[in-house]
C-alpha positions, 0 to 999 in steps of 0.5 A: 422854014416852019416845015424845015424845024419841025422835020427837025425837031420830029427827027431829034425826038425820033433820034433821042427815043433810039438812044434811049431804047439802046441804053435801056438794052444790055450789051452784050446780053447772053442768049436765055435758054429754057430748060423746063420746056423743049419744042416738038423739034426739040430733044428731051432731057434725059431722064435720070437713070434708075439704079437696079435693085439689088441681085436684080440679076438673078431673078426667076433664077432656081434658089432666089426669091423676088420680094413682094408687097407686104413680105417680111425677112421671117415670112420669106424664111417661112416660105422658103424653109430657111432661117431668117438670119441666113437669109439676111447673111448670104444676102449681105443685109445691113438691116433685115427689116430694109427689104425693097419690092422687086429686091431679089434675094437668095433663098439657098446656101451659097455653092448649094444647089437648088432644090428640085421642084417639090413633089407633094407629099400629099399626093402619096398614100396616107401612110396611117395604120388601118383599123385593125393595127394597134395605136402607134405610141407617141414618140413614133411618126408615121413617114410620108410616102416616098417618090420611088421615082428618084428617091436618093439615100441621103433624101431619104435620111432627111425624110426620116424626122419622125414628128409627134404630136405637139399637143394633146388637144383635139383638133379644132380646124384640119388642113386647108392649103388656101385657108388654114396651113395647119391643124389648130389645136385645142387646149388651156392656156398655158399647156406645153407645147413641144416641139414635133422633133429634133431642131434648132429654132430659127424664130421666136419672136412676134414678127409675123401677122397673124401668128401672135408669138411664134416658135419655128423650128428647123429640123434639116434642108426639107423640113420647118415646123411652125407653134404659132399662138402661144401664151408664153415662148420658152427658147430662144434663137439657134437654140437646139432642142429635142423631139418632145421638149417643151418650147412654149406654153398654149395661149391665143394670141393673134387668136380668137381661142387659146390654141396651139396653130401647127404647121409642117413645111416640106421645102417651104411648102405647107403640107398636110401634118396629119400625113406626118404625124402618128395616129392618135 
């Protein structure tokens, strides 16, 4: 009888601990699903899916320019030959100063076509009076030497700008297409600065690193000039001005020296001004 209750006894604690157990278990429990983890069997989650930049469609295309690290609206104008403000209009742009690295804009006018690979000027003959001729006068240009090789009347006729001398100083530092993309030079601060030909400014403002107040000046569809430095800026945005017309005073902002930095761009791309200007 001893050993008959306490098998009982043992059978009822036994008992009551699986019904305490059951009850402490919730019925009817939901299974628990980890999404922070998946087995080596498993699926991964899905990675969200990155959204394009904008006109990613078009990159390497003719006419379009991919934006790097560092680039500005004005500078890939600069570098394009185009207007900022065109830029930031035949691209739809809310805000120029929201560009993206790897955004692809379009750098030409809308149904225009791309330009041909530039062929450099430079590479022509100096077109440059020999010792002999007489001083061309100031308001005379020198031409580049023209491609014969597929040379059209209308390039031509956008060919012919006729550059002066935007000051009168002496030249400080020559061409240098890796270090200096245009003359510097000399002079006091506050003499004029004119403008090399006929154009409308397409900047004026102090936006780009390096070149202090800043006038460029677009002459046609080939050809930007470029008055960085100056002490004082005397035109404003879409305003036209005449070859010889004073558009800024001499200063040395951005500057070591009061200097006038001049740059001619065929197509966006720096070229040597000496071989466009008349000799002095």
């Amino acid at each position: 009888m001893l050993v008959s209750r306490g098998l009982v006894h043992l059978g009822c604690v036994v008992l009551a601990g699986a019904l305490l157990a059951g009850c402490s278990t919730p019925i009817n429990r939901a299974p628990v699903e980890d999404r922070g983890t998946f087995s080596s069997g498993g699926v991964a989650p899905a990675a969200p899916e990155t959204k394009p930049l904008p006109g990613a469609e078009n990159a390497g295309k003719p006419g379009y320019y991919t934006v790097k690290p560092g680039d500005t609206l004005i500078r890939i104008g600069l570098e394009n030959g185009q207007s900022w403000k065109d830029i930031a209009r035949w691209n739809k742009l809310d805000n120029p100063d929201l560009i993206e690295v790897g955004q692809v804009l379009r750098v030409i006018a809308p149904g225009a076509a791309a330009p041909a690979p530039s062929v450099a000027a430079d590479s022509g003959v100096v077109t440059r009076p020999v010792a002999s001729s007489p001083v061309a006068p100031a308001a005379s240009a020198a031409k580049p030497a023209a491609s014969t090789a597929s040379a059209s009347p209308a390039a031509g006729a956008a060919e012919d700008v006729g550059f002066i001398w935007p000051a009168s100083g002496s030249v400080l530092a020559g061409f240098d297409e890796a270090r200096n993309k245009g003359l510097d030079i000399g002079g006091k601060a506050g003499e004029p600065v004119l403008a090399a030909a006929d154009g409308r400014v397409v900047y004026a403002g102090a936006g780009l690193r390096g070149y202090g107040n800043l006038v460029i000046l677009k002459h046609n569809n080939i050809y930007l000039t470029a008055y960085a430095h100056n002490q004082t800026l005397l035109v404003k945005e879409d305003q036209n001005v005449r070859r010889g017309q004073k558009i800024a005073e001499m200063g040395s902002t951005d500057a070591d020296r009061v200097k006038l930095h001049f740059e001619i761009r065929r197509q966006g791309k720096p070229v040597d001004p000496t071989r466009y200007l008349p000799a002095r």
